[in-house]
C-alpha positions as CSV (number, residue, x, y, z in Angstrom):
1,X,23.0,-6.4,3.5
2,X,24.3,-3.2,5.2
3,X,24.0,-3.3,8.8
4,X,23.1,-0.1,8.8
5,X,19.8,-1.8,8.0
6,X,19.5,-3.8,10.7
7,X,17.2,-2.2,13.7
8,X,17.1,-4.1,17.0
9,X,15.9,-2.8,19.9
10,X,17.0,-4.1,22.9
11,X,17.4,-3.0,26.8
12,X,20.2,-4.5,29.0
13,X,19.4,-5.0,32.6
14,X,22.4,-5.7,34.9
15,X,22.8,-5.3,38.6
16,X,18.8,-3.8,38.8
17,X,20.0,-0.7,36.9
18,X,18.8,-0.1,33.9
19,X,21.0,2.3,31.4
20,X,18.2,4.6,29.0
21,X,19.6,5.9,25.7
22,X,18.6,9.3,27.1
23,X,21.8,8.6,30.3
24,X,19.1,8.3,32.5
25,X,19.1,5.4,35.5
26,X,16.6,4.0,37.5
27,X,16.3,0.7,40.0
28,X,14.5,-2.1,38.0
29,X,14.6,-5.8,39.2
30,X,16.7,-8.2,37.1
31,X,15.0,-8.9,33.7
32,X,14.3,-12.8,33.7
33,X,13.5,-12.8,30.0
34,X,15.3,-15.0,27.9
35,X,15.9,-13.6,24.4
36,X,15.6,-16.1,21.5
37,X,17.7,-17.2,19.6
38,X,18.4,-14.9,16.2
39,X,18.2,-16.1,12.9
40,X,21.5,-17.5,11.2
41,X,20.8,-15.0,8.8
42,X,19.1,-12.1,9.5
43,X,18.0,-10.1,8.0
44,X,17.2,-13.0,5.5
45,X,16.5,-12.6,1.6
46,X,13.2,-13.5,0.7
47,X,12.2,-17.0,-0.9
48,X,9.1,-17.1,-2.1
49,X,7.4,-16.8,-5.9
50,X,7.8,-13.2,-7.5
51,X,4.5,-11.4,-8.4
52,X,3.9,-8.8,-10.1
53,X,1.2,-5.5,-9.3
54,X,-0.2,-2.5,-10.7
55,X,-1.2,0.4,-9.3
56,X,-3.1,3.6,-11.5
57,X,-2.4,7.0,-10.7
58,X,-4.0,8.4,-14.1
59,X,-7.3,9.9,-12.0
60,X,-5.0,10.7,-9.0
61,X,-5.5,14.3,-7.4
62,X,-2.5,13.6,-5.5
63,X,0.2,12.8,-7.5
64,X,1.1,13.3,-11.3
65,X,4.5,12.2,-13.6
66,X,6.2,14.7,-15.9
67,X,8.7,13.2,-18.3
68,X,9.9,16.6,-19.5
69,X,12.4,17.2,-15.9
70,X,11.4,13.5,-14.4
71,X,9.7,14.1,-11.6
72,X,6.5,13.1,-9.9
73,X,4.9,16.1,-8.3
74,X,2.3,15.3,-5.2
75,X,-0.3,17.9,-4.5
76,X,-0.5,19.7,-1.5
77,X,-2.4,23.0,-1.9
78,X,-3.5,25.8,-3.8
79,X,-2.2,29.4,-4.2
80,X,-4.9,32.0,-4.4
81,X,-4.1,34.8,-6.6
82,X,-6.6,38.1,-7.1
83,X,-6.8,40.7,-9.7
84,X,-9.1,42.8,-11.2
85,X,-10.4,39.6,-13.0
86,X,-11.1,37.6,-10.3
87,X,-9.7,35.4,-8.6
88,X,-7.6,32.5,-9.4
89,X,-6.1,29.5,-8.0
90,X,-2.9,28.0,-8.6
91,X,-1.5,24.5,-7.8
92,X,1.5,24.2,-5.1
93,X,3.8,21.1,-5.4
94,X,6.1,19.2,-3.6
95,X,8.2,17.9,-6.4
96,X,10.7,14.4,-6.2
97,X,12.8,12.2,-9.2
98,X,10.7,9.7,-10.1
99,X,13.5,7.4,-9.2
100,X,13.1,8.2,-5.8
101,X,9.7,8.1,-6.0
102,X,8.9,4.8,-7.3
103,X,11.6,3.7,-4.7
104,X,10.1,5.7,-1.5
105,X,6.4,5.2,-2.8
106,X,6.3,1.8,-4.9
107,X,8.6,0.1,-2.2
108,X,5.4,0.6,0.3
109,X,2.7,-0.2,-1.8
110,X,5.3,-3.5,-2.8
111,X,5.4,-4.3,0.7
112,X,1.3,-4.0,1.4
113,X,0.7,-6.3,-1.5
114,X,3.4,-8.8,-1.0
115,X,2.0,-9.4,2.6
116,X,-1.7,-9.4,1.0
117,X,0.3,-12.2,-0.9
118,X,1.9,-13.8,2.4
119,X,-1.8,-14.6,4.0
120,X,-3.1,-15.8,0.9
121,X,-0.1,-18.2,0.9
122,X,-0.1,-19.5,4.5
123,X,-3.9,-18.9,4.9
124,X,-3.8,-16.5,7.8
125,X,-6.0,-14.0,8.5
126,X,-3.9,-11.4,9.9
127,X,-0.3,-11.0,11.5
128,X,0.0,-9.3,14.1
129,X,3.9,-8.5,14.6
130,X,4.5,-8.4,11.2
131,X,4.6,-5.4,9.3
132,X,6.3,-3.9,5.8
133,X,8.4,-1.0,5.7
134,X,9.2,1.4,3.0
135,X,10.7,1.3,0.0
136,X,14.7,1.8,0.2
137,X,18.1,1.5,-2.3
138,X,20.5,-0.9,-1.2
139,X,23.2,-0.2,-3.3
140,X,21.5,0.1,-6.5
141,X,19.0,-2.8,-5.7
142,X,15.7,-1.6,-4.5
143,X,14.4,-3.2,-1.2
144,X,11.4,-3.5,1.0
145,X,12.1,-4.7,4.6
146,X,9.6,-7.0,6.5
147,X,9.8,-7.0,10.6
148,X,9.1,-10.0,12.0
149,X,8.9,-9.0,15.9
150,X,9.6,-11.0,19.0
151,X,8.4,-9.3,22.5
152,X,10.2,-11.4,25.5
153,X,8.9,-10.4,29.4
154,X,10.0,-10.8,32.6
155,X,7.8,-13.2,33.4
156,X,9.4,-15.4,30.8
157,X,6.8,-15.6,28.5
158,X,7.1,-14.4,24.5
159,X,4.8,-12.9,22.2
160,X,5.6,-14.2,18.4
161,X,3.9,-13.8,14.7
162,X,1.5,-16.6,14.0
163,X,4.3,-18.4,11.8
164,X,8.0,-19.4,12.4
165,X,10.6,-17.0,11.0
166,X,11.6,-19.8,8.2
167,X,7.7,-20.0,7.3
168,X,7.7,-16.6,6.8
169,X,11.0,-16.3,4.8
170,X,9.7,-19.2,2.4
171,X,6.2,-17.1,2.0
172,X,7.1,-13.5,0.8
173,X,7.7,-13.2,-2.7
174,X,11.7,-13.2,-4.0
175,X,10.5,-10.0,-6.0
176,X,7.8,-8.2,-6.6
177,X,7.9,-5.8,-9.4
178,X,5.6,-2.6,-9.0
179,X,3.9,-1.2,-12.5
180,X,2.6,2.2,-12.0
181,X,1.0,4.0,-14.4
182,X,0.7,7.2,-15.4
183,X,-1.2,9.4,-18.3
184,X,2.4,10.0,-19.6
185,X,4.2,6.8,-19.4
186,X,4.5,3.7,-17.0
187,X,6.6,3.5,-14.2
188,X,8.1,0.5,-12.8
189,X,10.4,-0.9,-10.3
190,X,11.3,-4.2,-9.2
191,X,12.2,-4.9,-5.1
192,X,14.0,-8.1,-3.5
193,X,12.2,-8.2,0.2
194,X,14.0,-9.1,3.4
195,X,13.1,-10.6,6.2
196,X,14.4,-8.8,9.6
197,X,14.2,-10.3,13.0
198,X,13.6,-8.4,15.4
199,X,13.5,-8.6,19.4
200,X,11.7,-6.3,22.0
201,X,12.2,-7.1,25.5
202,X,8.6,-5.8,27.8
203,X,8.5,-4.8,31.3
């Protein structure tokens, strides 16, 4: 995995001055969190079962496929145009390869479903520091990255998921292949989640 992918966020207190991105300083006491422990691998390839979803875009306002140049084009407007007819009004598009699409578009609706999937499997409700990303190309493999946040404070307490990191890992499907169909032909793409940890220390 790149690290390019990897997103911490963390703030280093020493000597009650704390260092912003921005070059700015200011006095701060001493942070007494105490960061955990990252994982051995992180981020951490997904282990759970594939699944498999479909999504229909052949009523969709928003969004149409056109094989002829490859491309999905997503709505965003019209163009009025007057003459001595009348007047007319003309479609405007924002236009993108399907590749790109199915990975920008189908990575996201991959991600909802597999953590639809995740509650299902572990029987919780909601998660709450948990969340999907987008869709993105990792070489020529498409993933989807899940953020399983840690929030240390100063007072040393931590807020965490509702599961353990491993839990998670073993929860979210290995794959999850996206089918999404069109009036002019199907389009699919296949994603191979991750698991990122990720710590946030809280005033």
């Amino acid at each position: 995995m790149p690290s390019s992918r990897r997103r911490f966020v963390r703030t280093i207190t020493a000597g009650g001055i704390l260092t912003a991105l921005a070059g700015c300083t200011s006095d701060l006491e001493p942070s007494t969190a105490t960061p955990l422990p990252e994982p051995e691998s992180n981020p951490a390839p997904a282990a759970g079962d594939p699944i498999t979803l479909s999504r229909d875009y052949r009523a969709s306002s928003k969004y149409d496929y056109y094989p002829e140049t490859a491309e999905v084009r997503r709505r965003t407007g019209y163009r009025k145009h007057v003459d001595e007819s009348g007047t007319t009004k003309e479609p405007m598009y924002e236009r993108e390869p399907a590749s790109s699409w199915v990975t920008r578009v189908g990575g996201s609706v991959a991600g909802t479903e597999a953590l639809t999937t995740v509650r299902e499997r572990l029987g919780v409700g909601s998660f709450d520091n948990v969340s999907p990303g987008i869709g993105y190309l990792d070489g020529d493999v498409r993933r989807v990255t899940f953020a399983y946040e840690v929030w240390p404070n100063r007072s040393g307490e931590t807020r965490t998921p509702a599961v353990e990191f491993e839990t998670l890992v073993s929860a979210v499907p290995r794959t999850v292949t996206a089918n999404l169909r069109f009036e002019a032909a199907t389009l699919s793409g296949t994603f191979h989640p991750v698991v990122e940890f990720r710590q946030t220390y809280r005033s």
